[in-house]
C-alpha positions in Angstrom: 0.0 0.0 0.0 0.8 3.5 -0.6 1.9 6.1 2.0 -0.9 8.1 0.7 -3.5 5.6 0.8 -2.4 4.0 4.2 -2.6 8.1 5.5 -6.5 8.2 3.5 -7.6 5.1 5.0 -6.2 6.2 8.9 -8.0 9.3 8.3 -11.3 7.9 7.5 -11.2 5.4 10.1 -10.8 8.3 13.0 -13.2 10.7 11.3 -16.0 7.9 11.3 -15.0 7.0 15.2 -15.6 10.9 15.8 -18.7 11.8 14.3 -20.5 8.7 14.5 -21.4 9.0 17.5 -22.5 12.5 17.0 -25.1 11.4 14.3 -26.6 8.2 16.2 -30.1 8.4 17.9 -32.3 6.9 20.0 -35.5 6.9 22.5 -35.0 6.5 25.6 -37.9 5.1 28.0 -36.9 4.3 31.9 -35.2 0.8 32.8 -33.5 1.0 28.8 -30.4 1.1 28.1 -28.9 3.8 26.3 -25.7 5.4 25.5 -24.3 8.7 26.7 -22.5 9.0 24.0 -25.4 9.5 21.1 -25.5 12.3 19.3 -28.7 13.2 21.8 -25.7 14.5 23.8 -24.1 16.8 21.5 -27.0 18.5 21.1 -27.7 22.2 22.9 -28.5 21.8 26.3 -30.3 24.4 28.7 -29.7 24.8 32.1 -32.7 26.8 34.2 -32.7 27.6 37.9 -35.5 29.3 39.8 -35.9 31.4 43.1 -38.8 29.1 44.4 -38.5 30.6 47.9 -40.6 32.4 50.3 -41.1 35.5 52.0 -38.9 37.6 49.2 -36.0 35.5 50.1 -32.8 36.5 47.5 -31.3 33.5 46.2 -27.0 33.8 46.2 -26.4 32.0 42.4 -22.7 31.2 41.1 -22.5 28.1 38.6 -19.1 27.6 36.5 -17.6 24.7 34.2 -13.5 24.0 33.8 -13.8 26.2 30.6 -17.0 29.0 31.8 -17.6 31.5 34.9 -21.5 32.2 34.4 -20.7 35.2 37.1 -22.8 35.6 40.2 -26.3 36.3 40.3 -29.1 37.6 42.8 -32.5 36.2 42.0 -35.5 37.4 43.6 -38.4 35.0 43.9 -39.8 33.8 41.4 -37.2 35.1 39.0 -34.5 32.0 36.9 -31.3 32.1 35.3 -30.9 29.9 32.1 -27.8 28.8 30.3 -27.2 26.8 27.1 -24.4 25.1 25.6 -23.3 22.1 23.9 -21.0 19.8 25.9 -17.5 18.8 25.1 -17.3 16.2 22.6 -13.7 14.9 24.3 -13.8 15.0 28.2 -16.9 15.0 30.2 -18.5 18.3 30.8 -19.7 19.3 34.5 -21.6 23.0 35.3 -21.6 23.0 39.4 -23.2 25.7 41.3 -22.8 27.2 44.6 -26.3 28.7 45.9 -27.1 30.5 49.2 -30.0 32.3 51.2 -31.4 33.1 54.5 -31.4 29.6 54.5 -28.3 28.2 54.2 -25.6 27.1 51.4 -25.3 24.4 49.0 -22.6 23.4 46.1 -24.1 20.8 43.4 -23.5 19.7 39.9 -26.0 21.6 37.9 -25.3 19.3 34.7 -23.0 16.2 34.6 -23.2 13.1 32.7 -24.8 10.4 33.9 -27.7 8.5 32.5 -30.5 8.8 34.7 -29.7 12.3 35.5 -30.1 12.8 31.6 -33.7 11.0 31.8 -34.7 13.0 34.5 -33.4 16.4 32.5 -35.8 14.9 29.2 -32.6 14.9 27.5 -32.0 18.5 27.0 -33.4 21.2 29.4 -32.2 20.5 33.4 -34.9 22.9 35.4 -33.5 23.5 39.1 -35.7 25.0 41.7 -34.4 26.4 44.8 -37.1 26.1 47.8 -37.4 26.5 51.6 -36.1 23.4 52.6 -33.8 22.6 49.5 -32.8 22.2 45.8 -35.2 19.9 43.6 -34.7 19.4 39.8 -38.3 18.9 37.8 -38.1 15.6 36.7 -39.8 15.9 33.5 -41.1 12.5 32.2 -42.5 11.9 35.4 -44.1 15.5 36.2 -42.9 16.1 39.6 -40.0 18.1 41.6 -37.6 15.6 43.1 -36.0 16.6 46.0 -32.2 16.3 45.3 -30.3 18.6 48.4 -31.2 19.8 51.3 -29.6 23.1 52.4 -26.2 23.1 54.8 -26.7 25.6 57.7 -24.4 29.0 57.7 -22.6 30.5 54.6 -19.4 29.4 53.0 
């Protein structure tokens, strides 16, 4: 074989192991198996959370990646913050935020890659809400707010 055609062929073989993954689909239903690694994935994500408090309470936001600082934000109730992005194709992406209020504190992962936090997040749009007595994230499929963390007493 030539150089050039052993060089052609090497090349084709690594762009099909990177993008096929970005072009496979599939449904997911509970209890199936399904891989992280579909191009369901690489698609744009959104990120939402919500001052669900009470009494006028201000909600202390910060989230960040490796790569992104989404700043610090003061949400009154009722009020969200949303992000988007797409996540990494090589190296796992994690958003984690820091959150604090009359309260108490709490640091969580906001977006990581796991499966059934994925089916819980409908496989694109992760909706946090911040209450009295802790975080929840809406758990889409199955139309309820499931109680995730429950709020650390003091202030970091």
């Amino acid at each position: 074989m030539s150089f050039f055609y052993k060089n052609f062929m090497f090349f084709l073989l690594v762009l099909t192991t990177a993008v096929t993954p970005l072009i496979v689909s599939s449904s997911y239903e509970r209890g199936e198996s399904h891989n992280i690694n579909s191009g369901e994935l690489y698609k744009t994500w959104h990120v939402n959370v919500t001052n669900g408090m009470s009494y006028n309470k201000i909600l202390f936001l910060h989230c960040k990646s490796v790569d992104n600082d989404l700043g610090i934000h003061n949400l009154d109730v009722g009020h969200s913050f949303t992000w988007k992005f797409k996540p990494r194709i090589f190296g796992k992406t994690l958003f984690w935020c820091y959150m604090a209020s009359n309260n108490g504190h709490i640091k969580f992962d906001a977006y990581k890659e796991d499966e059934n936090f994925f089916y819980r997040c409908n496989w694109k749009f992760c909706h946090w809400i911040a209450k009295d007595d802790g975080i929840y994230l809406e758990n889409i499929p199955e139309k309820y707010d499931e109680f995730c963390y429950k709020w650390e007493s003091g202030r970091l």
